[in-house]
C-alpha positions in Angstrom: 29.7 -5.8 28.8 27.5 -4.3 31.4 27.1 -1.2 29.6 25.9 -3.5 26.6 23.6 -5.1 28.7 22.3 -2.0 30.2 21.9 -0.6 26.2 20.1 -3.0 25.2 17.7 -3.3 28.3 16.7 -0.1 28.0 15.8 -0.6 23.7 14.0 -3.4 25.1 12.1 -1.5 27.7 11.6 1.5 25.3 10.3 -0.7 22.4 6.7 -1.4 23.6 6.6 3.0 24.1 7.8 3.8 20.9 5.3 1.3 18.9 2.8 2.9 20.9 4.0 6.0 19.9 4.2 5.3 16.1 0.6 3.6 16.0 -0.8 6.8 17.3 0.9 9.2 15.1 -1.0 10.9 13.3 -3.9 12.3 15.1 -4.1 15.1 13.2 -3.7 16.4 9.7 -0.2 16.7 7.7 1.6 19.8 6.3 3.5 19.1 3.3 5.2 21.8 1.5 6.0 22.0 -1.9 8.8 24.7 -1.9 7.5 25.5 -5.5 4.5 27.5 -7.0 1.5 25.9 -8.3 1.6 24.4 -11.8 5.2 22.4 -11.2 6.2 18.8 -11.7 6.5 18.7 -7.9 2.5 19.8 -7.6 1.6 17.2 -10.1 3.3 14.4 -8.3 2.5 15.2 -4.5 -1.1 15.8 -4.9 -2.0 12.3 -6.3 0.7 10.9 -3.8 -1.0 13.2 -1.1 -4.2 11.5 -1.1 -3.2 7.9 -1.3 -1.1 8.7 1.6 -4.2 10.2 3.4 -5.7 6.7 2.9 -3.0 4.8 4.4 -2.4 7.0 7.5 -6.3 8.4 8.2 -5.0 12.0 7.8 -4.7 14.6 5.2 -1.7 15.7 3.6 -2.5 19.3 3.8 -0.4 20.9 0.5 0.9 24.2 1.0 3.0 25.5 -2.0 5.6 27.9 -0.6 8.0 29.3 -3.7 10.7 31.5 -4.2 14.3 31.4 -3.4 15.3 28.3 -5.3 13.4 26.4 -2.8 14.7 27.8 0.3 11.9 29.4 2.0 10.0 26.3 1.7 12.8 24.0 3.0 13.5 26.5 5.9 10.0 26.2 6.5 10.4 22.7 7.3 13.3 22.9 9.0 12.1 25.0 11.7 9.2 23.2 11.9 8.7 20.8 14.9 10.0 18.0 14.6 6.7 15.5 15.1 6.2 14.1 11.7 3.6 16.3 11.2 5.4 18.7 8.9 6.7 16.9 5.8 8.5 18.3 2.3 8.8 17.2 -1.0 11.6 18.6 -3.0 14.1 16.9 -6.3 17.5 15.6 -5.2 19.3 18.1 -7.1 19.0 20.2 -3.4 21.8 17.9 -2.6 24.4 20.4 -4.7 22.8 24.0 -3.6 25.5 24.3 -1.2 27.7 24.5 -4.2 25.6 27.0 -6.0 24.6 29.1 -3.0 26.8 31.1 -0.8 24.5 31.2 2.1 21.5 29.1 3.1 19.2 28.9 5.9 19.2 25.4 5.8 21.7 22.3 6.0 19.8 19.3 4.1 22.1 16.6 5.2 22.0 18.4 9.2 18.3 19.2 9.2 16.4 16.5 7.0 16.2 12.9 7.2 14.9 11.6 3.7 12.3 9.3 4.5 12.0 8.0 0.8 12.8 8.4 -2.8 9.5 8.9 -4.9 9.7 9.0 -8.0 11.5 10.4 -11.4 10.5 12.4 -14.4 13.1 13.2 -17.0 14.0 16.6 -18.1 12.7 17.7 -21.7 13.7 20.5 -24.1 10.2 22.1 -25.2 9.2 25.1 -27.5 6.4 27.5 -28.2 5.0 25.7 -31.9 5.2 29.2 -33.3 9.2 28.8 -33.4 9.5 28.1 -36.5 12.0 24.7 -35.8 10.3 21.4 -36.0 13.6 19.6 -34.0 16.4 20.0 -32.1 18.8 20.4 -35.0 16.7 23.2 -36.7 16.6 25.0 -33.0 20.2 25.0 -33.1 20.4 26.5 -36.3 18.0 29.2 -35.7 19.7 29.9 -32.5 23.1 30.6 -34.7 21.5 32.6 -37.0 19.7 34.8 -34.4 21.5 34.6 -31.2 20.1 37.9 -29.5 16.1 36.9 -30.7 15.3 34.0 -28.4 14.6 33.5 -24.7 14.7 30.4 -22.9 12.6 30.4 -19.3 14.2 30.0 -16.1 12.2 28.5 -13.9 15.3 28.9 -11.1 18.9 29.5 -11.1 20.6 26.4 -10.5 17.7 24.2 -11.1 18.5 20.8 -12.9 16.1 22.7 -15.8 18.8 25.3 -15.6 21.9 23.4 -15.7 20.6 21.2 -18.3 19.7 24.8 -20.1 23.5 25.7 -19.4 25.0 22.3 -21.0 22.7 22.2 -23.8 23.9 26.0 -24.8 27.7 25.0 -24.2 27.7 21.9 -25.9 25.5 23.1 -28.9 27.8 26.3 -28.9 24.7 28.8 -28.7 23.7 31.7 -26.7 20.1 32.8 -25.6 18.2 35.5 -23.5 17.3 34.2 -20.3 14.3 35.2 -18.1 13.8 34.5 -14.4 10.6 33.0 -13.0 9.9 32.0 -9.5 9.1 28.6 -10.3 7.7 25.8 -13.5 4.6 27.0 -13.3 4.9 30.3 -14.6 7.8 29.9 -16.6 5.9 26.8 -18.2 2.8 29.5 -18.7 5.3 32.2 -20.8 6.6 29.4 -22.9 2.7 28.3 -23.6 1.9 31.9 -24.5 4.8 32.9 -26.7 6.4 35.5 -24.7 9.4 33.2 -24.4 10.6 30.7 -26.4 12.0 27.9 -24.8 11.9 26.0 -21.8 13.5 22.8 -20.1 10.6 21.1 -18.2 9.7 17.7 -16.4 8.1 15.2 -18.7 5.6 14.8 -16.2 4.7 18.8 -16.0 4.2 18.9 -19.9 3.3 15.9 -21.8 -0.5 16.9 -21.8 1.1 19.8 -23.5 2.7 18.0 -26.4 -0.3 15.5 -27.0 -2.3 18.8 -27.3 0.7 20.6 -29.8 0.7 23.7 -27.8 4.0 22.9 -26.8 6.8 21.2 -29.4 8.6 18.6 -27.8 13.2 18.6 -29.1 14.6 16.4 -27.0 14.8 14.7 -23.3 17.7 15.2 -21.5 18.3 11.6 -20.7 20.3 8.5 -21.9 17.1 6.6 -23.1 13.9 7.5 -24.4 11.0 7.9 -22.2 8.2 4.4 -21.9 6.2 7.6 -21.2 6.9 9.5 -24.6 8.6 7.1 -26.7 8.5 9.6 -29.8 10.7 11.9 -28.2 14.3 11.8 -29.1 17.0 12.0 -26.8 19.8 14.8 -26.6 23.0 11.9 -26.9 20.2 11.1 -30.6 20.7 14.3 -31.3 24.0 14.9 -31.1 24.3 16.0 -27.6 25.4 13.0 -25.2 26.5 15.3 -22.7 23.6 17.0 -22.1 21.8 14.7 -19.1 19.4 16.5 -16.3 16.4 14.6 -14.6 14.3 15.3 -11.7 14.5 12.7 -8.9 12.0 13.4 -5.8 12.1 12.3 -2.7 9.9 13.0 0.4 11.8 15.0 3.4 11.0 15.3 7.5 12.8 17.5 10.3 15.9 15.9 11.0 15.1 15.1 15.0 11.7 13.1 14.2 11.4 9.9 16.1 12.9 7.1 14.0 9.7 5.1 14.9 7.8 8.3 13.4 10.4 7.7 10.1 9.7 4.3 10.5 6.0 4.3 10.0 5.9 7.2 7.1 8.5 5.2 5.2 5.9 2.6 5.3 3.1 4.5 4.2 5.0 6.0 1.1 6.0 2.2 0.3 2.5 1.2 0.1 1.1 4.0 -1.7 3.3 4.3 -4.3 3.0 -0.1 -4.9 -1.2 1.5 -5.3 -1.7 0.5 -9.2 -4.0 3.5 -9.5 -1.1 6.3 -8.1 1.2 4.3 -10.4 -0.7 4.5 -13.9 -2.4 8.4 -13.1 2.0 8.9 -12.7 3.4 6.9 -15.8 0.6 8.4 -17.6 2.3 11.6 -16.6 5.9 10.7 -17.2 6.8 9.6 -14.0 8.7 6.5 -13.0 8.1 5.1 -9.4 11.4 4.6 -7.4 10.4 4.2 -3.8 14.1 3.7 -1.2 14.8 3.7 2.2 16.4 6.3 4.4 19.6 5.2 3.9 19.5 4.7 0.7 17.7 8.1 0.0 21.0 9.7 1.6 23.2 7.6 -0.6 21.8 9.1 -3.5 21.9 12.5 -1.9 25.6 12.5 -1.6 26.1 10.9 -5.0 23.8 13.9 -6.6 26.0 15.9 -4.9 29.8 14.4 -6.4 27.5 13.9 -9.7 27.3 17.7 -10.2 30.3 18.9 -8.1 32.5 18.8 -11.5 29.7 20.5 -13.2 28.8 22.9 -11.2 33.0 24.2 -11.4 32.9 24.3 -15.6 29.9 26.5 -15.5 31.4 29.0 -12.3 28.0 29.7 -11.0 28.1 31.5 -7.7 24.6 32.6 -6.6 23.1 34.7 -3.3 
């Protein structure tokens, strides 16, 4: 009882200090990584979201893309960063599995990282150069059968949700392609633009300026509905591919050890700007869906991405560096 007592005088005590604390964060600008290149669904949401956040908190969100490693040498970035709420990352939930992909990382998302809140959602969308000379999903498939060793599909990282749903769509349509390595959507986005590959599996939200300009030919999103964003689009279960399901789902990321109050009062900030019904349309116009959470139930949906994929992840045997 008189340890309880002594607890809770000292929250009391401490309450006042850390309001203090939280109303004078930040004095200074914001780092937020994108662990991606340029060009990237990730880019595309966090820059809009970047400046209504420097509206609510007074500060810039500073953007610094750093690529390469399937997102690890941005994430490590932020995990050795110091832990004062003025280093930030956004990254997709699908970082939840990597320690089932990866044999050795330099970080531990659920020992590092707090997630301060989910963002958003784009779905996942099957898209070819217009020169392939398929005009949907099932004439791809066909092609592919015909000419197995002719067409490349752009990896934009190994073990990306793009990949995986790549890897389903190939084992459940029973076809085989070339695949070339990029260091990010970006550039494997550019190759598929300029016909040096074929095929790629991007975010809605990276590409739909794309298909409403027909320099890229939209098959099919890898999702159980259609798309309020893209209603045209069939999906892959339409198609004759149920199984084939892969979204993005992005959610903003601090240091572990940040001060709760710190957590507290960016949480806040992301609520608000993402209820702004400017950010909202410029994102639904580019194929995003706004899905703001809490903490708690940003790392619920963390360790569910994780069991999600676990089964997955074992069928297609991938074991990476």
């Amino acid at each position: 009882m008189q340890r309880r007592a002594m607890l809770a005088g000292l929250a009391a005590a401490t309450a006042p200090f850390m309001a203090a604390r939280a109303q004078s964060w930040p004095t200074r600008p914001i780092r937020l990584i994108i662990p991606y290149p340029p060009g990237g669904a990730t880019d595309t949401l966090a820059r809009p979201f970047a400046e209504r956040m420097r509206a609510r908190l007074g500060q810039p969100l500073v953007i610094e893309n750093r690529g390469g490693a399937a997102t690890s040498i941005g994430m490590e970035a932020a995990a050795r960063a110091a832990p004062d709420g003025y280093t930030l990352v956004v990254n997709a939930d699908n970082v939840a599995y990597f320690p089932l992909l990866y044999r050795r990382l330099p970080y531990d998302l659920f020992r590092d990282f707090v997630a301060v809140s989910n963002l958003a959602a784009t779905p996942l969308v099957l898209g070819i150069n217009p020169r392939v000379p398929a005009r949907d999903l099932h004439e791809f498939v066909a092609l592919l059968r015909r000419e197995p060793d002719r067409w490349a599909f752009a990896n934009p990282s190994l073990g990306a949700p793009h990949h995986l749903g790549f890897e389903l769509f190939a084992r459940e349509a029973g076809v085989r392609m070339l695949q070339v390595e990029y260091r990010g959507g970006g550039p494997a986005l550019n190759d598929v633009l300029a016909g040096h590959v074929h095929l790629g599996v991007f975010s809605l939200g990276a590409v739909s300026q794309h298909f409403q300009a027909g320099t890229l030919r939209p098959l099919a999103i890898l999702s159980p509905r259609r798309s309020g964003a893209a209603p045209d689009i069939p999906t892959t279960a339409e198609m004759g591919l149920p199984r084939v399901l892969s979204d993005l789902n992005f959610m903003l990321f601090a240091p572990s050890a940040v001060p709760r109050d710190i957590v507290t009062a960016l949480h806040a900030a992301v609520a608000e700007s993402m209820a702004d019904p400017a950010l909202r349309e410029t994102l639904g116009r580019a194929g995003f869906d706004i899905s703001t959470s809490t903490p708690e139930e940003a790392a619920a949906r963390l360790r569910a991405e994780r069991e999600r994929w676990a089964p997955v992840l074992t069928g297609l045997n991938l074991n990476l560096e």
